[in-house]
ZANUMI-593615 format. One record per residue (C-alpha): x, y, z; residue number from 1. Coordinates in steps of 0.02 Angstrom, whole numbers. Layout:
N
- u v w n
- X Y Z NUM
...
// end
This chain:
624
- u v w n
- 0 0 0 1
- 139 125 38 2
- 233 91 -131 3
- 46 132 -220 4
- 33 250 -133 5
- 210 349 -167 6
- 196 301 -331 7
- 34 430 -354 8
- 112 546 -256 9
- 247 533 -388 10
- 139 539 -535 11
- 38 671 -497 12
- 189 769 -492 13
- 239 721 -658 14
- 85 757 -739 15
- 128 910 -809 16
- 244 829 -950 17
- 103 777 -1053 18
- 38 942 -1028 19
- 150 1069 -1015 20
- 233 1030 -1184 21
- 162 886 -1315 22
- 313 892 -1425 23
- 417 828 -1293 24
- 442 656 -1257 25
- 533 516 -1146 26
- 569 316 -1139 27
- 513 254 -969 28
- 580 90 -913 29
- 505 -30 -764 30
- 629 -143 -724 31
- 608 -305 -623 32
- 764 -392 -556 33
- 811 -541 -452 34
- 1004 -565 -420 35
- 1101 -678 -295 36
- 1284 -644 -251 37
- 1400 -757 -185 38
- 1521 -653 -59 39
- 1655 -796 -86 40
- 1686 -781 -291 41
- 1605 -592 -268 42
- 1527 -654 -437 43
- 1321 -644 -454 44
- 1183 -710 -563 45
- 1023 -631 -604 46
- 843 -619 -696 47
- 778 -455 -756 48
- 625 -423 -847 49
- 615 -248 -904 50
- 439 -180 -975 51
- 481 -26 -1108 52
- 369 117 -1166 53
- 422 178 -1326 54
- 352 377 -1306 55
- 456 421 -1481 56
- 357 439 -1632 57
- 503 339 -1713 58
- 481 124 -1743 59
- 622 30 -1666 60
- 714 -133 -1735 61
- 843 -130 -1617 62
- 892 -78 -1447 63
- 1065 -52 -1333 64
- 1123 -99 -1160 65
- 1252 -22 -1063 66
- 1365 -169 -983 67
- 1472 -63 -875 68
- 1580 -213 -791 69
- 1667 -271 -952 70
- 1765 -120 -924 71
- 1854 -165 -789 72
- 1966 -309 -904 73
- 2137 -293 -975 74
- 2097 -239 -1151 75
- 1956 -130 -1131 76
- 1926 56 -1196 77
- 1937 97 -1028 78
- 2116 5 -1002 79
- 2185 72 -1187 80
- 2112 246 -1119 81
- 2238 252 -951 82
- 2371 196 -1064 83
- 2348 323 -1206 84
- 2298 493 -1092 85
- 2423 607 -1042 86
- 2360 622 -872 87
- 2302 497 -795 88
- 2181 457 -666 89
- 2286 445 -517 90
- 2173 288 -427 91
- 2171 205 -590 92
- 2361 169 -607 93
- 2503 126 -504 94
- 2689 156 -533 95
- 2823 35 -619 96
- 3004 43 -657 97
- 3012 -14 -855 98
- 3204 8 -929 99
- 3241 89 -761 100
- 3131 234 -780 101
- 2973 267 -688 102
- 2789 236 -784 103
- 2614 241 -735 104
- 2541 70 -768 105
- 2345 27 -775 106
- 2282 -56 -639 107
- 2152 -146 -749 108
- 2300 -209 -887 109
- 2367 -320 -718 110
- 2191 -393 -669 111
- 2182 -582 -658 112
- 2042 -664 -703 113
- 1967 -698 -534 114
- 1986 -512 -515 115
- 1916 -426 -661 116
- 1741 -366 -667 117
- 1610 -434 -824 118
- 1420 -449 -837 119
- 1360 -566 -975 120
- 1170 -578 -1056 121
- 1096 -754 -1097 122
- 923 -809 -1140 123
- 859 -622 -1198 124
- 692 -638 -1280 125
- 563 -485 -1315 126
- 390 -536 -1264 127
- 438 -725 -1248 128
- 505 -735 -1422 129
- 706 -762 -1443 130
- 791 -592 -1501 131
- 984 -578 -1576 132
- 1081 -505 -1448 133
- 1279 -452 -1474 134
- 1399 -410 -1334 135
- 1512 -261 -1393 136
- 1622 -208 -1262 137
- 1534 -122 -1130 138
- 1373 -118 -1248 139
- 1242 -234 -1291 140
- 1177 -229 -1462 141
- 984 -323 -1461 142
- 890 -343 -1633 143
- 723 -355 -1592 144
- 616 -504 -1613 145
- 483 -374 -1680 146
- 464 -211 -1709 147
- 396 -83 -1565 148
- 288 51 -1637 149
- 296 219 -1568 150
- 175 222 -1422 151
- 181 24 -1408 152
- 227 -71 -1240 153
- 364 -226 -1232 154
- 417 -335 -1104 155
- 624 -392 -1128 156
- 681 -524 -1015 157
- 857 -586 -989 158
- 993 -684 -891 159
- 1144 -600 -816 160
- 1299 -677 -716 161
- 1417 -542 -671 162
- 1577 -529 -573 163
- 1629 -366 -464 164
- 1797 -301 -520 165
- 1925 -276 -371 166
- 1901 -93 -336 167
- 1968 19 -471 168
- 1838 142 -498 169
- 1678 168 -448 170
- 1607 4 -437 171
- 1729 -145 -357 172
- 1750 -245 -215 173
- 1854 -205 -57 174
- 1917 -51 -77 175
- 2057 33 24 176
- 1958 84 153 177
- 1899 -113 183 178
- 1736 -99 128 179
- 1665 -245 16 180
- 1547 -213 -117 181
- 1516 -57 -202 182
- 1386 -105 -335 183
- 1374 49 -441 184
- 1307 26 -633 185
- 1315 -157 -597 186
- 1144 -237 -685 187
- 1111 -218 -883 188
- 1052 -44 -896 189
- 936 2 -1037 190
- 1036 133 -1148 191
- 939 315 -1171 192
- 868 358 -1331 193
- 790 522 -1345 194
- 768 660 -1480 195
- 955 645 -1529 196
- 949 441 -1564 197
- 1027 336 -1468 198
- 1137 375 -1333 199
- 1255 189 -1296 200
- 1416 256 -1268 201
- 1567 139 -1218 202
- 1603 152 -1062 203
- 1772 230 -1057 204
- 1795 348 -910 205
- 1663 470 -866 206
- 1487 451 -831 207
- 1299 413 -855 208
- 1154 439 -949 209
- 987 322 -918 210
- 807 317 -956 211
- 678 372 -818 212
- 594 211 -736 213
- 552 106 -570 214
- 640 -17 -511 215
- 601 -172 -407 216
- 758 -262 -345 217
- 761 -419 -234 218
- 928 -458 -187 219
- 1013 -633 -108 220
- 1142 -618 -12 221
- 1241 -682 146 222
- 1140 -648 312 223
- 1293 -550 399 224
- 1270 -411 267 225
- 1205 -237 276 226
- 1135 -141 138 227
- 1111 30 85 228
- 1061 95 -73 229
- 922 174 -187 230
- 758 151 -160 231
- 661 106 -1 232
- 665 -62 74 233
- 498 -154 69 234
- 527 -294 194 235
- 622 -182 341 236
- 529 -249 466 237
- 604 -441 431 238
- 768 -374 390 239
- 813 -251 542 240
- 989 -191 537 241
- 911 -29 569 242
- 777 -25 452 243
- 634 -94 538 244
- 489 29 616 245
- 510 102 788 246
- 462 -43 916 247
- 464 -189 782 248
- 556 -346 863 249
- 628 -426 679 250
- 626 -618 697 251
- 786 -740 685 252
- 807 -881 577 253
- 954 -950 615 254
- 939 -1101 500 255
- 943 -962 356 256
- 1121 -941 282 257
- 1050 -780 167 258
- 913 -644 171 259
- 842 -575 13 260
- 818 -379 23 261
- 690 -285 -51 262
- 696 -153 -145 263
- 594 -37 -231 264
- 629 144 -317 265
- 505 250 -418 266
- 557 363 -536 267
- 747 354 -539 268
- 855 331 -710 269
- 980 213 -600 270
- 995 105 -459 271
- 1153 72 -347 272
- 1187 -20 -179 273
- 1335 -65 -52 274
- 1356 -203 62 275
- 1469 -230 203 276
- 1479 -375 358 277
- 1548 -208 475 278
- 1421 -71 432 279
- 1329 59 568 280
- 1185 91 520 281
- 1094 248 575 282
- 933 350 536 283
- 884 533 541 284
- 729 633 502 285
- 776 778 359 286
- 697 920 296 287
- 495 869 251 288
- 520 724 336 289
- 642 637 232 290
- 742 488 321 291
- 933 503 287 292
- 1024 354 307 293
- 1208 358 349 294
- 1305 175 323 295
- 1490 173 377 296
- 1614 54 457 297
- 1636 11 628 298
- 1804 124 653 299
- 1824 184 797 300
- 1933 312 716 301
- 1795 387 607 302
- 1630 380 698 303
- 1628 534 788 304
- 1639 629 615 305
- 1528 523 534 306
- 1394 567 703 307
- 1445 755 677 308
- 1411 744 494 309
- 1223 698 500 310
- 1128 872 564 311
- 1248 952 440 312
- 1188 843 305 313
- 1003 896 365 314
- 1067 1074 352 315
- 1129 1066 149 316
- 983 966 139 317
- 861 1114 170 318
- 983 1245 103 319
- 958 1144 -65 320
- 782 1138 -54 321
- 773 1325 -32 322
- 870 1366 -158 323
- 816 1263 -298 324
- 678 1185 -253 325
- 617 998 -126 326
- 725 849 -131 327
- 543 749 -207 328
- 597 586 -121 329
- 589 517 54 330
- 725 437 83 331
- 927 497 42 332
- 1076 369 113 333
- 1243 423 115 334
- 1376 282 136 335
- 1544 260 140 336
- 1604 168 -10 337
- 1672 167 -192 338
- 1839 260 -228 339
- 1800 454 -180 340
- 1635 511 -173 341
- 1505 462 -316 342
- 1312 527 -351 343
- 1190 378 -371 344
- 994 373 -369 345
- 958 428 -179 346
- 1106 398 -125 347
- 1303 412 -130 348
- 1448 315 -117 349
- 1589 404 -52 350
- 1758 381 57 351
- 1728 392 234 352
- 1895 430 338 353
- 2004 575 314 354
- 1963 748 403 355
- 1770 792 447 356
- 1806 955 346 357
- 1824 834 182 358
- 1699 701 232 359
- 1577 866 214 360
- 1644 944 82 361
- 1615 782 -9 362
- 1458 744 56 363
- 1388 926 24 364
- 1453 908 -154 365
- 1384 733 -201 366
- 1186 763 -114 367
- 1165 927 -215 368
- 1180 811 -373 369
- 1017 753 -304 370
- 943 895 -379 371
- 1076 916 -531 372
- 1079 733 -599 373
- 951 639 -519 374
- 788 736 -533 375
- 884 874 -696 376
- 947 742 -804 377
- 1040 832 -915 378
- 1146 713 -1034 379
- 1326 722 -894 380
- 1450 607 -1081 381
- 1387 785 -1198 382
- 1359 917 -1050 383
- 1452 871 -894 384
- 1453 1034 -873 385
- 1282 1039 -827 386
- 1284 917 -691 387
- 1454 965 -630 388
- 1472 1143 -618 389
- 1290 1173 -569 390
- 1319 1037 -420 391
- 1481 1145 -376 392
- 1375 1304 -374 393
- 1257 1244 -243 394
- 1405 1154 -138 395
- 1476 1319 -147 396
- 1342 1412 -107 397
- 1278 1281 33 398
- 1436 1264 149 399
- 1468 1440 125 400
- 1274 1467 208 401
- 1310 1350 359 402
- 1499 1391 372 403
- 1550 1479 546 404
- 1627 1604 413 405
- 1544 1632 281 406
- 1644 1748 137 407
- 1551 1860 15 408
- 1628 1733 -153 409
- 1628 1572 -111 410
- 1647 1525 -295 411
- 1829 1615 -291 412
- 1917 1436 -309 413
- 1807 1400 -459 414
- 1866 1547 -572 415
- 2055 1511 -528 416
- 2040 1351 -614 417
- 1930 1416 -748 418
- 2062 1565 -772 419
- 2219 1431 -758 420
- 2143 1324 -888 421
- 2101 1485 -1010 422
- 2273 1569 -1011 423
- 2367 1360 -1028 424
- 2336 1387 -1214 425
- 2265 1219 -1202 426
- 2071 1235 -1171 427
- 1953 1137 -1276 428
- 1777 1195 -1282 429
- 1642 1151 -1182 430
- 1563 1058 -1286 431
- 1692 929 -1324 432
- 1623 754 -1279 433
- 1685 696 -1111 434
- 1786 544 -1162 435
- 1873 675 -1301 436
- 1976 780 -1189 437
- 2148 791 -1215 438
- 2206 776 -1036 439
- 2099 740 -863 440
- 2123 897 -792 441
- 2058 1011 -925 442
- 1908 894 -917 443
- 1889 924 -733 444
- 1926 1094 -743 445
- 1788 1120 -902 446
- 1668 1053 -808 447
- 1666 1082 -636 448
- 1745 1250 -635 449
- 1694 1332 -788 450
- 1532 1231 -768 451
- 1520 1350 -605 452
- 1557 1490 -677 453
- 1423 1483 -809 454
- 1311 1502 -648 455
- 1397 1637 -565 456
- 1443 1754 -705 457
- 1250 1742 -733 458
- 1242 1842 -563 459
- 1366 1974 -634 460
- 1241 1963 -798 461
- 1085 1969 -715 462
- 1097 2001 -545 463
- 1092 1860 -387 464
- 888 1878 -374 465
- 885 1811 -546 466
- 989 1689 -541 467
- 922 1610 -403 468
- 735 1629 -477 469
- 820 1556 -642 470
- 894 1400 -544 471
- 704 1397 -475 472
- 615 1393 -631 473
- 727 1278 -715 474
- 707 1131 -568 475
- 511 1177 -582 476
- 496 1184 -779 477
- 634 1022 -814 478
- 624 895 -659 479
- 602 733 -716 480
- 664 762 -895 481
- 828 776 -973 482
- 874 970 -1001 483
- 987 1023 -1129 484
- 1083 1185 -1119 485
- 963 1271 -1217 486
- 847 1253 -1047 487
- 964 1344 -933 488
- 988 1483 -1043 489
- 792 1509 -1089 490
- 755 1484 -909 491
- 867 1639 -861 492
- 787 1733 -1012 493
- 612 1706 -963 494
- 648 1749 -792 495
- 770 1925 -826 496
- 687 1962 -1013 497
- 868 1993 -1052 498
- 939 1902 -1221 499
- 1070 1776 -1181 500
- 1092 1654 -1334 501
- 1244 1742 -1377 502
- 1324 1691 -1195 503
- 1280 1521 -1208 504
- 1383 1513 -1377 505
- 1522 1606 -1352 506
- 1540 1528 -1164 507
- 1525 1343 -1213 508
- 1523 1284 -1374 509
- 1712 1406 -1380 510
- 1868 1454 -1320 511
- 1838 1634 -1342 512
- 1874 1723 -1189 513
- 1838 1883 -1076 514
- 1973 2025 -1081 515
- 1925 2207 -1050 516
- 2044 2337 -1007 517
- 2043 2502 -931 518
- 2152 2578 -1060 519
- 2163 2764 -1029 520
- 2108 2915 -931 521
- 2127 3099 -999 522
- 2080 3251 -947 523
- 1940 3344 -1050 524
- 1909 3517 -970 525
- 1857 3484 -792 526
- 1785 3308 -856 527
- 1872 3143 -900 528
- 1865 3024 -1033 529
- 1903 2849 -995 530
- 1929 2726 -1134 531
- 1899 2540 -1124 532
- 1955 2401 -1240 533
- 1879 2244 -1272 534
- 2026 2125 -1294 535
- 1956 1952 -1295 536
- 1827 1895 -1403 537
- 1689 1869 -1308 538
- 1583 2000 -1249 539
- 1517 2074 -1073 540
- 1427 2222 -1008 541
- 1537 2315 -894 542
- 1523 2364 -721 543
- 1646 2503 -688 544
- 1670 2587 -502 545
- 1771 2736 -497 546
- 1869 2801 -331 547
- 1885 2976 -299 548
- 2037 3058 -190 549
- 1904 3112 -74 550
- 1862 2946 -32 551
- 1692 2932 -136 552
- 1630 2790 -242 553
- 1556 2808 -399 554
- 1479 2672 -525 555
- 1449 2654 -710 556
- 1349 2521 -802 557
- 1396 2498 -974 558
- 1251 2399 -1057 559
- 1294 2266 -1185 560
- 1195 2307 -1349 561
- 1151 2148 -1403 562
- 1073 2083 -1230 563
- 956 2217 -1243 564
- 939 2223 -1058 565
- 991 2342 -902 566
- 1033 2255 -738 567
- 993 2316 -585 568
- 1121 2420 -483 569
- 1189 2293 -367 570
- 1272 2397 -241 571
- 1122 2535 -218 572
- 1227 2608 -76 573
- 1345 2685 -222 574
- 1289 2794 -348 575
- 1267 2715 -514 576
- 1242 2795 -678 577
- 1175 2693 -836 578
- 1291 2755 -986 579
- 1250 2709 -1172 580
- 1265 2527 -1232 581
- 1434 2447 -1304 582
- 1392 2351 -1461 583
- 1531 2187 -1492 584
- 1583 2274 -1648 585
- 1672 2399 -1581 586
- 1842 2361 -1491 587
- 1856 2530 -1381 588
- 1723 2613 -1295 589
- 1737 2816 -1208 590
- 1652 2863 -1039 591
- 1639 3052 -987 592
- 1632 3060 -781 593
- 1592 3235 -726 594
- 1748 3267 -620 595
- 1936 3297 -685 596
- 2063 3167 -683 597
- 2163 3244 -539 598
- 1994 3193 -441 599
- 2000 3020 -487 600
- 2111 2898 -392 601
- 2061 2728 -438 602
- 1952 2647 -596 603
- 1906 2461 -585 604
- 1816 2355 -686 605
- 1695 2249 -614 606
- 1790 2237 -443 607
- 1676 2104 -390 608
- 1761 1977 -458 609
- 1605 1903 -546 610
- 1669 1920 -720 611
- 1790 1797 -785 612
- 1904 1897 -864 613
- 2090 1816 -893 614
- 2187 1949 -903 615
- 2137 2043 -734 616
- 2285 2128 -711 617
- 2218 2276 -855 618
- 2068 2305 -777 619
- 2114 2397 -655 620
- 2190 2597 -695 621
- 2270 2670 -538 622
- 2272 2885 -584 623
- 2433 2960 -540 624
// end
């Protein structure tokens, strides 16, 4: 009754996509999946049937699978991919001594067999009826039995026997901190197909894309484990280890070598759990009475930070919802696991010893792609950008709110990687696929950092109150879907009414840059003409203060022509003055301010620090 009953709720709140837009549509998946695993071989077996709604108005013959294990064995993408980068991933190698000089070596080139990690399909038929089905790599490549017309329903079903990789990345088995299964994108998982085609990517390093769906998981497994994962258990109350209702005695069979948990999560595009003999288990009740779970070892060493860490979790759990709108589930678990820290489907995986300071900055970081990745869906292989950086944003912006000392930028630390990465001579453009980056860094950097600074340079654009209304509107108008970029940007234009295509392009689908200068000041009778110079390609209104020698501030907003808007002065204790627009074709741009230059000590542009320009040094004019 509780599951039909969440499942409404659910619905009802997603029964505005029909509405609110016909021509959009989405797959929908409803997977059903029975696995065992043996905690001696760490190898499994398991039965899914998986029911799939084809909303396209396109006829499918054939259909992919995402078989993210087979990456983990010497040979793979993912191994020739370590080999072949310039940098790296430093948990994915370890050093050797070849010819006497020091190398970086794959970790998954040395895998033995009882170590690597596969997942192979038998048995798949499409409603009963045998159906060709062609492991490639990390994909599965079914030709159906029949056609599915658009609109139609079909029911797949399948065998799987799988073995967990020793830990590498992500997914593995006894990791470094001792804990012993880590099952992250561990089952066959239905490849997305949307407007674009298909999306069944190898998997070669970064991340994931999957089709909105329930899932109902039942899984075997030695008595002396506890679980935590996605979803909500459905048979707490005979499985205890924490899970069972308040005042519920849960009965022992001690003739009973296994349990089988059950598990069951609505509306999630993934579904990820962790097992350990050694884990505490304990509860809280969040924000709108969501139950966080928090699953970490029996250290002595790190339980007091892993105790301290829960009300702060509440905390970024309510600052999120404020700022961008309710966590929609009831349940979130964090637990320690995996190689780092890792978003998953209501939950993550991430390390758990090491300072409290990291174990929040990492928990902080990975909830708030809750809201990013989990209920936005934006497409993280083409637009990690979106995930990344928007999840750094409201990390940022959350510790900074429940920090003892709070700073007036907390996004400083983004922009100095943005503005390392610019001025390296090296920067690829946003919208380079994630697997094509040159090097791991400028990766990281592209999309975390400069991902982050999309958001924040939209406050120096528009102003904070729009921002945040724009991060509002954008959760309201897109949860549940699968944004594109094109939905950030027309979110902050219906929200401001300013014109911002042109900052969408230039910022990241280039490498253009921003470089203004201050270049000159002369005197003109008892006035003074500044001149400006656009250096860098792309443009930016300006925000210019100017310091007088009698200790007044004075502002100037210089309007950017083709964004047809005028932001709002956003220090109203200063005097601002709204000069004439600054069109892109022009490279240098006069002011007039009303005093003489022997008035004037000081003219900065933008000395927020809002505006990514790379050259800051020029921006600043110091009148002698």
């Amino acid at each position: 009754m509780k599951k039909i009953v969440l499942v409404s709720i659910l619905l009802s709140n997603f029964g505005w996509l029909s509405a609110q837009n016909t021509s959009y549509w989405q797959q929908h998946v409803d997977y059903k999946m029975d696995v065992t695993m043996d905690v001696k071989t760490y190898q499994y077996k398991g039965k899914q049937e998986l029911m799939y709604t084809n909303n396209s108005p396109e006829t499918l013959t054939r259909v992919f699978y995402h078989l993210y294990p087979n990456a983990f064995s010497p040979g793979s993408e993912m191994d020739a991919r370590i080999q072949s980068i310039k940098d790296p991933d430093a948990r994915m190698v370890h050093k050797a001594t070849v010819n006497g000089v020091e190398t970086k070596q794959s970790r998954i080139k040395d895998l033995k067999p009882n170590e690597i990690g596969f997942l192979h399909i038998a048995n798949f038929k499409q409603d009963g009826v045998a159906a060709t089905a062609k492991e490639v790599g990390t994909i599965l490549e079914v030709t159906l039995a029949k056609p599915l017309l658009p609109g139609a329903k079909t029911i797949f079903t399948l065998d799987f026997e799988g073995q967990v990789p020793v830990q590498i990345r992500r997914s593995g088995r006894n990791n470094k901190e001792g804990v012993e299964l880590s099952m992250t994108q561990w089952y066959p998982k239905m490849a997305e197909f949307d407007f674009e085609g298909w999306h069944a990517d190898p998997y070669i390093a970064r991340e994931f894309h999957g089709v909105w769906g329930n899932f109902d998981v039942k899984i075997t497994i030695d008595k002396a484990y506890v679980l935590g994962g996605s979803g909500y258990l459905q048979n707490k109350n005979s499985i205890g280890y924490g899970y069972q209702d308040a005042g519920v005695t849960v009965p022992v069979n001690k003739k009973a070598k296994t349990l089988t948990w059950h598990f069951y999560a609505p509306e999630v595009h993934d579904f990820t759990w962790a097992a350990d003999k050694e884990y505490l288990h304990d509860v809280i009740k969040g924000p709108n009475n969501v139950d966080l779970h928090f699953l970490y070892k029996n250290n002595p060493k790190i339980i007091a930070n892993w105790k301290a860490l829960q009300p702060k979790t509440a905390k970024l759990m309510e600052i999120y919802n404020e700022t961008v709108g309710n966590y929609p589930y009831k349940q979130y678990s964090v637990i320690q696991g995996g190689d780092g820290g890792m978003e998953y489907a209501m939950c993550t995986l991430i390390l758990g010893e090491g300072t409290f300071e990291g174990l929040l900055g990492v928990t902080g970081h990975e909830m708030a792609h809750s809201w990013f990745q989990h209920v936005l869906a934006s497409n993280e292989s083409k637009h990690g950008w979106m995930d990344e950086g928007f999840t750094s944003f409201l990390e940022d912006y959350g510790l900074n709110a429940i920090s003892d000392k709070p700073v007036e930028n907390p996004f400083i630390n983004a922009y100095k990687g943005y503005l390392a990465m610019a001025n390296s001579g090296e920067e690829q453009p946003q919208s380079t696929h994630a697997d094509r980056f040159d090097k791991n860094r400028w990766y990281s950097i592209t999309s975390y950092s400069k991902g982050e600074v999309f958001l924040t340079q939209l406050i120096y654009l528009i102003g904070k109150d729009n921002l945040l209304k724009t991060l509002k509107k954008y959760y309201q108008d897109f949860q549940f879907k699968h944004p594109t970029p094109n939905d950030i940007k027309r979110s902050a234009e219906r929200i401001s009414g300013a014109n911002l295509d042109w900052y969408l392009t230039d910022w990241t689908q280039t490498t253009n840059t921003i470089d203004y200068g201050v270049k000159e000041a002369k005197d003109a009778a008892d006035k003074t003409v500044v001149t400006l110079e656009r250096i860098g390609r792309m443009p930016m209104p300006i925000d210019l203060y100017v310091e007088y020698t009698d200790g007044t501030t004075e502002s100037f907003y210089i309007p950017l022509r083709m964004m047809s808007f005028e932001k709002e002065n956003p220090t109203p204790a200063i005097k601002r003055t709204v000069a004439k627009d600054w069109a892109w074709a022009y490279p240098t741009y006069e002011l007039t301010i009303g005093k003489p230059k022997s008035a004037i000590k000081k003219i900065t542009i933008d000395p927020s620090g809002l505006l990514a320009d790379v050259k800051p040094a020029n921006n600043i004019l110091e009148v002698k």
